[in-house]
C-alpha angles and dihedrals in degrees: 000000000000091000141013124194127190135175083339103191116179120167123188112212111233121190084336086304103122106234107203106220092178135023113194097320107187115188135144129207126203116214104264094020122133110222122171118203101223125193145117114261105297103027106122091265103124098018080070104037081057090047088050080045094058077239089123130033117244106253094181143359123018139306117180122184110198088340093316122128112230099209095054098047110105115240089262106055086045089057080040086058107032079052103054105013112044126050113200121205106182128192090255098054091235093223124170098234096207095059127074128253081256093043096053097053094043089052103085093040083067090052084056092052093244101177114242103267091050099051092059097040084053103043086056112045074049086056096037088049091049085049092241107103081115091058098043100112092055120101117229087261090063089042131082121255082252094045087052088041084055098047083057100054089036076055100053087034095057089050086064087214123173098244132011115207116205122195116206084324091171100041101103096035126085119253093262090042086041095050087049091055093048087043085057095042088049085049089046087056093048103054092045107023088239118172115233126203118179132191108214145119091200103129095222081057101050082041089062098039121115089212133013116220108194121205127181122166095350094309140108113248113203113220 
């Protein structure tokens, strides 16, 4: 089991007026599963797919990562995990627009401490996989929202993590540009046996997912 989650409470503080975000969520993910955090605007989605990403600190309840328990790790083993163990892909892409398609991906593989051989053998067979090595000397302002979109996932698929966490990934594609993304991400799962867990309410999403995980108000909805 790559996470378990119990009694998982998180507020945002708004004008000094406390905002619950989640209100005792339980779950449980198996390593190479495929979960999809479902849920409207507002309904707890990507307040917990931040809390799964050590984005955001446990307030109350329990998180635990591969039997780890996230509110006891000192700042340093969580850095250690959120490096090496968890890949992100956000909505908006979260590109650096000064690098390259190839140095982007290869950025955080210098953060690892990839040596140098590896890196580059890493960052292409990512962009070949994501079907953009001929693009690889284009920054994000020369390339398409689904090539960005692809850079993104060819970035969180080089690091090899455990888990890769998405956040709305096909929100700003079109359906064609946003099946090809989920195909890739399917592919990425396969070859490593990487678990994926999405935040989305797009239906084509929710269609292609292994488990559904409903949230309304904070709260798990069982289906």
């Amino acid at each position: 089991m790559i996470y378990s989650v119990r009694d998982l409470h998180f507020q945002y503080w708004l004008d000094l007026i406390p905002v619950p975000a989640l209100r005792g969520v339980s779950l449980d993910i198996d390593s190479g599963e495929s979960v999809v955090l479902s849920g409207p605007s507002g309904s707890g989605k990507s307040t917990l797919l931040s809390l799964l990403g050590l984005i955001e600190g446990v307030q109350g309840g329990s998180l635990k990562f591969l039997g780890q328990e996230f509110a006891v790790l000192s700042e340093k083993k969580k850095n250690d995990i959120r490096r090496f163990q968890i890949g992100f892909i956000f909505q908006n892409f979260q590109l650096f627009p000064t690098l390259t398609a190839e140095e982007n991906v290869e950025y955080f593989l210098i953060r690892q401490g990839v040596p140098s051989l590896e890196r580059k053998k890493r960052v292409k067979h990512a962009l070949e996989a994501v079907g953009l090595w001929d693009r690889r000397s284009h920054r994000p302002n020369e390339l398409s929202g689904g090539q960005r979109q692809r850079v993104a996932i060819a970035r969180a698929a080089a690091k090899r993590p455990k888990v890769i966490l998405a956040d709305e990934p096909t929100a700003s594609l079109d359906q064609k540009t946003g099946g090809e993304i989920l195909q890739m991400l399917d592919q990425l799962r396969g070859e490593f046996g990487t678990t994926l867990i999405i935040a989305s309410h797009d239906p084509l999403v929710i269609e292609r997912a292994g488990r559904v995980f409903q949230l309304m108000d904070g709260k798990e909805v069982n289906l």
